[in-house]
C-alpha positions in Angstrom: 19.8 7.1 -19.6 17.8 5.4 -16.8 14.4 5.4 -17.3 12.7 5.9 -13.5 10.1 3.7 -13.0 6.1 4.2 -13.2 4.1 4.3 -9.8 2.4 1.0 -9.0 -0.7 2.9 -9.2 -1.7 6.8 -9.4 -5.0 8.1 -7.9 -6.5 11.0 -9.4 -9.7 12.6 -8.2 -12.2 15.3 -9.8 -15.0 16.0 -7.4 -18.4 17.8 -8.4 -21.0 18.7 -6.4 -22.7 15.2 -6.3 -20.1 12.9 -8.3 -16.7 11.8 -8.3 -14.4 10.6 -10.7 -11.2 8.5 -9.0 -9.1 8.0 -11.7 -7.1 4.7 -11.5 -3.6 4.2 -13.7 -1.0 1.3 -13.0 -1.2 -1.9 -11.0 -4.6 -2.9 -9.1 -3.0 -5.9 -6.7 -1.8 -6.8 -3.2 0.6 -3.6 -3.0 -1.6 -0.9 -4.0 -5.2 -2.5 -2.6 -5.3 -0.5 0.8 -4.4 2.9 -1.0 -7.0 2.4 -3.2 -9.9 1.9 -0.8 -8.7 4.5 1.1 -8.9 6.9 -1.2 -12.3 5.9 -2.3 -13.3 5.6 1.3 -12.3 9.4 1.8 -14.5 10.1 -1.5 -17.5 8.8 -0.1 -16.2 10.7 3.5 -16.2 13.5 1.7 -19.1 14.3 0.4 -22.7 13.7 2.0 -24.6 14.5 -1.1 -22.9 12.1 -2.9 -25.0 10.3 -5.3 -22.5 8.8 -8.1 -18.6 7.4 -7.9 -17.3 7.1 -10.9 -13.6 4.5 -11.3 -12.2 5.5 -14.4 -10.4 2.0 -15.0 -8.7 3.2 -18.7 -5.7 3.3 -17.3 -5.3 0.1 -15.2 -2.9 -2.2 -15.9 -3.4 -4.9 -13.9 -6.0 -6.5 -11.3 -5.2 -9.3 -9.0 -7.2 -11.0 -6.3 -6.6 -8.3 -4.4 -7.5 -5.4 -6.5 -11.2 -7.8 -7.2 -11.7 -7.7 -3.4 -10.9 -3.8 -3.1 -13.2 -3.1 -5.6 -15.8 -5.0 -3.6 -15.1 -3.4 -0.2 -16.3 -0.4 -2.6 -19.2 -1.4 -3.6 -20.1 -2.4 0.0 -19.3 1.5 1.1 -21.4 3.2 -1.6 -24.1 0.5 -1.7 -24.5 1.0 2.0 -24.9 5.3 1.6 -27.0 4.4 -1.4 -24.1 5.7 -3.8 -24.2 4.5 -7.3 -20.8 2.9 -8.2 -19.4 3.1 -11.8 -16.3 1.4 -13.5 -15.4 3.8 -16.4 -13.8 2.0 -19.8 -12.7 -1.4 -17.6 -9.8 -2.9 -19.5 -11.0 -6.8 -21.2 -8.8 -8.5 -18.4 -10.7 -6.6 -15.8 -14.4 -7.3 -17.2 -13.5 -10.9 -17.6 -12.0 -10.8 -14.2 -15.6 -9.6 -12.7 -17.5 -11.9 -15.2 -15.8 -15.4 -14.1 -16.0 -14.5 -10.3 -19.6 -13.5 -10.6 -19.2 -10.3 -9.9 -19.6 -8.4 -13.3 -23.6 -7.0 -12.3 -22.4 -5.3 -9.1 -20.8 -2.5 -10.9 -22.8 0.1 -13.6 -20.5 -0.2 -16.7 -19.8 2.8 -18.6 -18.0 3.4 -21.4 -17.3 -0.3 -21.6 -17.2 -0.7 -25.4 -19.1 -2.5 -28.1 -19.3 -6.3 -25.8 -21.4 -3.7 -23.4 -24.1 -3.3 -26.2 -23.9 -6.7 -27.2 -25.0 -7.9 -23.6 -27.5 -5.6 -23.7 -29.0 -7.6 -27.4 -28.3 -11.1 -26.0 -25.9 -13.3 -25.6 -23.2 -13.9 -28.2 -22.0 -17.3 -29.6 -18.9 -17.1 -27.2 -21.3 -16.7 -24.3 -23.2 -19.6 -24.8 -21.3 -21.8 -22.4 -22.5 -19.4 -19.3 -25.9 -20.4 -20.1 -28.1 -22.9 -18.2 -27.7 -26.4 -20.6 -30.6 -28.7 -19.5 -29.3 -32.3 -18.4 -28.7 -35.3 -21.8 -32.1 -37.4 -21.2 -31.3 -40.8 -20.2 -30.6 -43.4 -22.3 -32.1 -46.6 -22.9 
């Protein structure tokens, strides 16, 4: 039996009154970028009382340069009509993606899992080495 494969990436939308949820599943990359914005570029079209868009990224597989720089042109679209953008449950790979790119505090996480809370305590051990380490003093 052949198995056929998956889509590169399926788009789901639910659209309320003043929100909408995309709903993202399969590859985020070079392939699928254009399709992606376009959707989410017809979301924001869509509606002009728009006040939330919400990525549910749960189902994402994978996110290249690409799929980084999509999500960007996203945030420039809803930014600009004063939209409030949302990743929903990002996978690890894609929060570290948006973390070591500097990008991480663009988006509103939600649903992003217990490292979420943490952030919001204070820095864990295994985030020390973001933080600002003043210079050895000079010897001698």
């Amino acid at each position: 039996m052949t198995e056929r494969p998956c889509p590169p990436l399926s788009l789901a939308v639910e659209a309320g009154p003043d929100a909408v949820r995309l709903r993202l599943a399969g590859d985020l990359d070079y392939d699928t970028s254009d399709q992606f914005v376009e959707r989410a570029q017809a979301c924001l079209d869509a509606g002009p009382a728009l006040r939330d868009l919400y990525l549910d990224c749960s189902g994402l597989r994978l996110c290249d340069s690409m799929g980084v720089s999509s999500l960007l042109l996203i945030h420039r679209g809803t930014t600009s009509r004063d939209v409030v953008l949302h990743l929903e449950h990002p996978p690890a790979f894609l929060r570290r993606i948006l973390d070591v790119t500097g990008t991480l505090q663009l988006f509103t996480l939600d649903g992003a899992g217990p490292r979420a809370e943490q952030e919001e305590e204070g820095p864990t051990p295994a985030d020390a080495r973001y933080q600002a380490v003043p210079p050895p003093a000079p010897s001698g």
